[in-house]
BAFINU-885738 format. One record per atom (N, C-alpha, C): x, y, z. Coordinates in steps of 0.001 Angstrom, whole numbers, padded with zeros to 6 digits, always signed. Layout:
<recs>
XYZ
...
</recs>
This chain:
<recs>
+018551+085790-011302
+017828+084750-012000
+018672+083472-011962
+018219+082243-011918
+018812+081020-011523
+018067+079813-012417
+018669+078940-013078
+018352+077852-013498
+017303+076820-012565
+015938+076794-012960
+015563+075690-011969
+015424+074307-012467
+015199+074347-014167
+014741+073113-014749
+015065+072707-016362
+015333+071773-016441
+015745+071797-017699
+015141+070441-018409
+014387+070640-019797
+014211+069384-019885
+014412+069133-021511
+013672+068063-021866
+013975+067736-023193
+012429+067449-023827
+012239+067747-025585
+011483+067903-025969
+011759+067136-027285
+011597+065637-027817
+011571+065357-029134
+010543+065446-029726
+010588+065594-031426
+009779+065203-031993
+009868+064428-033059
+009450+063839-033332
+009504+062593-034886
+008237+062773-035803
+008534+062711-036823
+007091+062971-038305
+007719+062294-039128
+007550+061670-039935
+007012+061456-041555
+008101+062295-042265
+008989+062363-042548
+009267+062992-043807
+008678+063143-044643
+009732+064841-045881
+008997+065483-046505
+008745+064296-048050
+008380+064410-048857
+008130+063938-050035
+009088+064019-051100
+009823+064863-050357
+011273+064697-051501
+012091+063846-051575
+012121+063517-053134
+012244+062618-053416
+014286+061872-053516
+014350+062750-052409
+016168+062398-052561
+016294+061947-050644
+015219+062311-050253
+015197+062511-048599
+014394+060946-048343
+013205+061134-049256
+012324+059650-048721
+012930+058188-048867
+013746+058374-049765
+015000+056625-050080
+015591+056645-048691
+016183+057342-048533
+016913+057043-047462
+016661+057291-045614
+015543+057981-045651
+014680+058391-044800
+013101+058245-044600
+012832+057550-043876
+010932+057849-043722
+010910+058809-043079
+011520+059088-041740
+011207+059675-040554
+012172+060589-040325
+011618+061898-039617
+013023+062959-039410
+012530+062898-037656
+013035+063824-037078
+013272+063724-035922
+014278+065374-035642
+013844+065462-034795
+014371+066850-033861
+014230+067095-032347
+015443+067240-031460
+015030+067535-030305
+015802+068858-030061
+014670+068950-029025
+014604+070574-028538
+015243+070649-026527
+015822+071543-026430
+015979+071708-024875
+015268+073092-024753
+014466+073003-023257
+014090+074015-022426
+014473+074126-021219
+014864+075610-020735
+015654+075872-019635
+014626+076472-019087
+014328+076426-017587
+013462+077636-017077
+014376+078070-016129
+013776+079112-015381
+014201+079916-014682
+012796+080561-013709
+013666+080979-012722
+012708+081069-010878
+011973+082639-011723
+012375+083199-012543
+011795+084861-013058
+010541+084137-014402
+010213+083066-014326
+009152+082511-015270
+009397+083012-016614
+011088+082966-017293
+011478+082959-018249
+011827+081771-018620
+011688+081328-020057
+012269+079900-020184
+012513+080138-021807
+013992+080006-021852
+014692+079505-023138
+014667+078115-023842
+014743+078260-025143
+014376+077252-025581
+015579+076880-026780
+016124+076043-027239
+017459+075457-028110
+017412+074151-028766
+017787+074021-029744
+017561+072966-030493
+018853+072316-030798
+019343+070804-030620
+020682+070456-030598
+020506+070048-032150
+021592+069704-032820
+021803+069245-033997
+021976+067555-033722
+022464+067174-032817
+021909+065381-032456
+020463+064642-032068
+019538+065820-032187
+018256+064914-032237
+018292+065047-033701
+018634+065428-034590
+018586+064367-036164
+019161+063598-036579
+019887+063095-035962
+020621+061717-036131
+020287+060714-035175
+020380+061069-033662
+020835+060318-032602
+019935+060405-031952
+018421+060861-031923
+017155+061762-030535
+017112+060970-029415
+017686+059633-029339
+017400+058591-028165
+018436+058822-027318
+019351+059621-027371
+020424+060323-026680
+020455+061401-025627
+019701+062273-026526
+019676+063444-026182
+019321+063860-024803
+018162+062820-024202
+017780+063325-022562
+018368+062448-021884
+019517+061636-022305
+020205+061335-021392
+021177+062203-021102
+021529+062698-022186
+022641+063817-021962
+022159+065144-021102
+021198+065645-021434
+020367+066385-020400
+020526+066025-018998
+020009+065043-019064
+019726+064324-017784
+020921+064623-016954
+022529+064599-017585
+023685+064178-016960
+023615+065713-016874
+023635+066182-017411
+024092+068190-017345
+023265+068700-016633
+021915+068320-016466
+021037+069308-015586
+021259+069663-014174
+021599+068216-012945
+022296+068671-012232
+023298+069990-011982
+024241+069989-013521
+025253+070922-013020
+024713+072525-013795
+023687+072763-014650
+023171+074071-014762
+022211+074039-013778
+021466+073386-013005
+020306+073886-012352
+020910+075127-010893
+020441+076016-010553
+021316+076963-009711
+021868+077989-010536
+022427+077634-011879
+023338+078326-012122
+022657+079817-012652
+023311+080739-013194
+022578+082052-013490
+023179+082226-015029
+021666+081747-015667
+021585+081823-017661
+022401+082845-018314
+022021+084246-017146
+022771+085422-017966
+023986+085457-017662
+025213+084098-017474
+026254+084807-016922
+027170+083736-018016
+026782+084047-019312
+027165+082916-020551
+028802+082895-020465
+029457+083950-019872
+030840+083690-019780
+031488+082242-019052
+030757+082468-018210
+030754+081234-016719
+031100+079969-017359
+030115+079288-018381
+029882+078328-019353
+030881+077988-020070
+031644+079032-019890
+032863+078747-021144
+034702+078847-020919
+034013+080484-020012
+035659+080323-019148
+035828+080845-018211
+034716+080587-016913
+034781+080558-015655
+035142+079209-014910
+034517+079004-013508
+034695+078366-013453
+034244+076777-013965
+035304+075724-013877
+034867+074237-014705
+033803+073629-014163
+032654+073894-014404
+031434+072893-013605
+031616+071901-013625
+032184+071293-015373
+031507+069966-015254
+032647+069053-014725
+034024+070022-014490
+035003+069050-013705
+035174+068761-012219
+034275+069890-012149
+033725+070481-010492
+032787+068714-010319
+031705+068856-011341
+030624+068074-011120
+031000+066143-010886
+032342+066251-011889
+032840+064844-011683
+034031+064670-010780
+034003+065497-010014
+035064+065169-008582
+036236+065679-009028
+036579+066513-009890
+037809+066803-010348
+038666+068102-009485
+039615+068818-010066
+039947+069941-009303
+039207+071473-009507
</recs>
């Protein structure tokens, strides 16, 4: 199984009516990432910077997808302490 696509999913609403949230907030906001895969599985993850920052978020995607697309989802070790993609990805050693 192999990474083919990855994208980004915000959403923005109205905040709730509570009354400690609406002073300082109208609007909440959440973004979501989806990964697919060539086996028509697709994971789905939610960052903690689409509630602060959501105008960010698919740029940052944007920059990482290149270096997961190919890669194989089930091999979560890889990601962390295999090999360095993303130093791979910026010309590094």
């Amino acid at each position: 199984m192999k990474i083919i696509d990855v994208k980004t999913v915000l959403l923005t609403g109205p905040c709730t009516n509570d009354p400690f949230l609406s002073e300082s907030r109208k609007r909440r906001s959440a973004a979501f990432i989806e990964i697919y895969t060539d086996s028509d599985i697709m994971g789905i993850g939610e960052t903690y910077a689409g509630y602060f920052f959501p105008e960010v978020v698919p740029e940052i995607v944007n920059f990482f997808s290149p270096i997961l697309i190919g890669q194989n989802p089930d091999d979560i070790n890889q990601f962390f302490y295999g090999k360095p993609l993303l130093n791979e990805q910026l010309g590094g050693e």
